[in-house]
N, C-alpha and C positions, 0 to 999 in steps of 0.2 A: 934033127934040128927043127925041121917042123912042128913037132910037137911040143918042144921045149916052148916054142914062143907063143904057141896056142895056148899051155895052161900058163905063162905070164898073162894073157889077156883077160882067160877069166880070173887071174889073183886080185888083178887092178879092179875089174869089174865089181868083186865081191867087197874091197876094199871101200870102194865107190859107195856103194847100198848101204854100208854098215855105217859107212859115215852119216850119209844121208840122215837113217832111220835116227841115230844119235840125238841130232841136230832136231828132229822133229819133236819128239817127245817132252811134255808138259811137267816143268819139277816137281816134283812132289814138297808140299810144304809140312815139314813137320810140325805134327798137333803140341798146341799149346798145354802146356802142364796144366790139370785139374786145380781150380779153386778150394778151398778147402772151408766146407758151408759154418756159419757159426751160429751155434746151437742157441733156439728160443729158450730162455727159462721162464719159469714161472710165472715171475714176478711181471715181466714185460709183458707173457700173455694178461696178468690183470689187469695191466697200465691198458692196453691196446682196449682191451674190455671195456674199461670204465671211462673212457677216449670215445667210444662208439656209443654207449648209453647215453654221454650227457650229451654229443653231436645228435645224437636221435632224440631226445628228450627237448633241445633246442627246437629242432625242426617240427617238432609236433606245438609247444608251444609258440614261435614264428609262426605257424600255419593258424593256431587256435587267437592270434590278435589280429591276424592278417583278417580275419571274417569277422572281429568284432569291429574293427575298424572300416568296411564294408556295410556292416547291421550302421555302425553310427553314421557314416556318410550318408546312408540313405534316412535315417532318422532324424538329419541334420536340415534336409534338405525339405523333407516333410512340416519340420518344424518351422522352415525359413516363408513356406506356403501359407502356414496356418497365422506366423507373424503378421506378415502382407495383409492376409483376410482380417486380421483380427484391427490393425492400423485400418484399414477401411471402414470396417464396420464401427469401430468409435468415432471418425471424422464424420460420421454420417450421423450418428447417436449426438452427438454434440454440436451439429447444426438443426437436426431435430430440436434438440433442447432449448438452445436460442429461442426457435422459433414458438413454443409452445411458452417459453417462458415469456416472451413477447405478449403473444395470444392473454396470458395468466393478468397479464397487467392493464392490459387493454380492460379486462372484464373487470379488475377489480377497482378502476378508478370510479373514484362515487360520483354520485349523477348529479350535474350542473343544476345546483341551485341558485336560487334568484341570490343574487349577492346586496346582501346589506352597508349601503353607503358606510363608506367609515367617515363620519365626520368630527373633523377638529372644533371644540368650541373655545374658541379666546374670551375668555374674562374680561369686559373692558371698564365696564362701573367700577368694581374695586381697581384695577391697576391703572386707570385711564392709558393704556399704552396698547398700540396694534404694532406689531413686529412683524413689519411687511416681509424681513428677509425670511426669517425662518416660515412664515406661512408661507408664501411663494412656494419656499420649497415644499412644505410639507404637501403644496397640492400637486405640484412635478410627480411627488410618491404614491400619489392617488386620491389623498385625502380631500374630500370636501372641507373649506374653510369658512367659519361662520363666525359673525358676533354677538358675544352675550354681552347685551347691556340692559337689565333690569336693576331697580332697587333691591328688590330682594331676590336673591338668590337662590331656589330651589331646586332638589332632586325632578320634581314632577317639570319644571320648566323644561330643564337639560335633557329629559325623555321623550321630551315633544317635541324639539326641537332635535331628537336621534343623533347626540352628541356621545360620543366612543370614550373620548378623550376630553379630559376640560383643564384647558390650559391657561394659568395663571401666569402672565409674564411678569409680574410683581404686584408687592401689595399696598397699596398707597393710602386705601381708609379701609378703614377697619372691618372686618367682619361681623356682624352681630353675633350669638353662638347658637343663637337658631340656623342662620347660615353656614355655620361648620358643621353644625351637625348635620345640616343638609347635605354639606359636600363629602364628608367622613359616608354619611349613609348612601348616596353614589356611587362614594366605589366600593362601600362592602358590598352592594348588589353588582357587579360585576363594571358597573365604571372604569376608567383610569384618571389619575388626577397626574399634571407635568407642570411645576412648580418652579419658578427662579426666584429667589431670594434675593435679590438686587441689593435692596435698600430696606428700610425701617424693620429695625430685628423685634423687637417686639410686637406690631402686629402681622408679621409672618408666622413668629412663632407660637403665636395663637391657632392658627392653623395648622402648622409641622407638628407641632408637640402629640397631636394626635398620635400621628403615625412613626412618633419615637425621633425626631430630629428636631435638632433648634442650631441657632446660629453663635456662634463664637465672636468674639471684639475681633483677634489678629487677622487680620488680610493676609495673602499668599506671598505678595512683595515681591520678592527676584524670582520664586519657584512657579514659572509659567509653564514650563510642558511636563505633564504627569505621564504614567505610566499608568496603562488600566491591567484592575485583574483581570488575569487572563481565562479565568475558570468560567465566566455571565457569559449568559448571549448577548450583552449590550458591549461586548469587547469584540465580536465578531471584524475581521478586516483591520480594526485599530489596537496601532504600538502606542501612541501619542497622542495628548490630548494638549488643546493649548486653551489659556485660560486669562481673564484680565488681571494683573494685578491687584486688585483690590476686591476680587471675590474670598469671602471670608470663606474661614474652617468650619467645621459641622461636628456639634455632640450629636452621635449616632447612637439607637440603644433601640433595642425590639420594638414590633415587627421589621426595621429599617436594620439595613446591613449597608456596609459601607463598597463603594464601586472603584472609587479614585482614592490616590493618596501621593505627596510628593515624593520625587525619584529619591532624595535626601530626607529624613526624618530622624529624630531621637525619640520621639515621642507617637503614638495615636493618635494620628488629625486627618479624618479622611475629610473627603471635598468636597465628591458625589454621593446619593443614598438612594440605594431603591429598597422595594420589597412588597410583597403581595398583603393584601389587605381583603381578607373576606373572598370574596368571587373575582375583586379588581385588583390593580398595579397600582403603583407610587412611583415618579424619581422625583429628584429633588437636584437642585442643581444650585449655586451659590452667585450664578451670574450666566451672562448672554453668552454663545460659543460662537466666534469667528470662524464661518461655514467656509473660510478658504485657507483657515491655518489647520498646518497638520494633520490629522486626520478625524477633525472634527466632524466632518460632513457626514461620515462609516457612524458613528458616536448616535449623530442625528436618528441617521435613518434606521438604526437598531431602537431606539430609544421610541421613533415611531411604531415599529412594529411589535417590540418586544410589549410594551402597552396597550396595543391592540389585541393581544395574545394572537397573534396570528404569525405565519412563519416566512421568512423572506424569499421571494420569490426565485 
């Protein structure tokens, strides 16, 4: 009986263990069935080929712009240096040059000579008339103002007395034509002769006819403000010129050109006449100009100068 219950104890025991060991051990996982590989052909290894040629073909051109872009950055920047220097050194070049050009002009203005009076000589024997306004002005402009009153009228008087200009403000007795010839021979030596024609056309144009002008019967009437050409230096400054009523029209004809004409016309009728004569000047003018109409004053002071042959200041 004993023994019987003995090996029940080792049955259970062994029962015991085998359970145990059971219970311990890690399942085993069955391997996954092989993949089945699929086969490169040809054609893909070329594709793959020619995939890696142009990605390395890429990458060597990307590397070959990537350092020309490098070269030019640095080349960019050299240049942006050389700009810089280059803007300085002109700004520096070009106030040099001012200043030399300065220098140039300083040297080259001519050397202060004694200046020769400019004197106006008014005619007052023949025209018995002194025209304080327009003298006034003309000494305002610089001019010395004098009176010529002799019987007889000569070149050699007006040279002695260092007259520029000889101004007739009309002609009221006659000239003899030793005295024209006196005054024509004036200004072919370098004279100027400034003429108003007021009144008596005949012995005006005793004298005008000289120098290619004489006077007309018709007066100017309504047509008081002209237009000057604009091409003379006696137009310098003036649009407009204003004029009396009753200054007559002018036959103009060589060496005399014509200066004034009305703003309206059908016909050729100038007003004003100048023109060089020999070494001197001529104008010629048909009446007195109102030095506060229009822009007769600019008119004056050109007609002073431009008969001085000198240039306005």
């Amino acid at each position: 009986m004993r023994q019987v219950f003995i090996s029940l104890i080792v049955i259970a025991l062994l029962i015991s263990v085998i359970v145990t060991y059971s219970g311990c051990r890690t399942p085993v996982t069955e391997p996954a069935p092989a993949t089945e590989s699929v086969p490169v052909t040809e054609e893909v290894k070329e594709e793959l080929a020619r995939l890696e040629n142009q990605i390395g073909a890429l990458r060597e051109e990307l590397s070959d712009e990537k350092e020309i872009v490098n070269r030019m950055q640095g080349e960019l920047h050299d240049k942006s240096n050389e700009i810089d220097r280059l803007l300085t050194d002109i700004a520096e070049k070009s106030r040099r040059i001012e200043e030399l050009e300065a220098e140039l002009a300083e040297l080259q203005k001519p050397e202060e000579e004694e200046v020769t009076p400019r004197v106006l000589g008014v005619e007052y024997y023949h025209s018995k008339g002194w025209r304080s306004t327009f003298n006034d002005y003309a000494e305002e402009k610089g001019w010395k103002v004098i009176r010529i009153d002799v019987g007889l009228l000569t070149r050699e008087h007006l040279e002695q007395q260092g007259v520029s200009i000889l101004y007739i403000p009309s002609v009221n007795t006659a000239y003899t034509e030793e005295e024209i010839e006196q005054i024509v021979n004036f200004v072919e030596h370098g004279g100027s002769l400034l003429l108003v024609a007021a009144n008596k056309r005949s012995l005006t144009d005793a004298v005008t006819k000289v120098f290619g002008v004489r006077l007309e019967f018709d007066v100017l009437d309504n047509d008081l403000e002209m237009t000057i050409q604009p091409y003379h230096p006696l137009a310098r400054d003036v649009g407009t010129l204003q004029l009396d009523p009753s200054s007559r029209f002018l036959v103009v004809s060589p060496p005399a050109y014509d200066i004034l004409q009305p703003i309206q016309r059908q016909i050729y009728r100038p007003i004003i006449a100048a023109g060089e004569f020999g070494a001197g000047r001529f104008v010629i003018c048909p009446d007195y100009f109102d030095l506060n109409a229009a822009d007769n004053s600019y008119f004056l002071r050109n007609v002073l100068y431009w008969l001085e042959q000198v240039n306005l200041p």
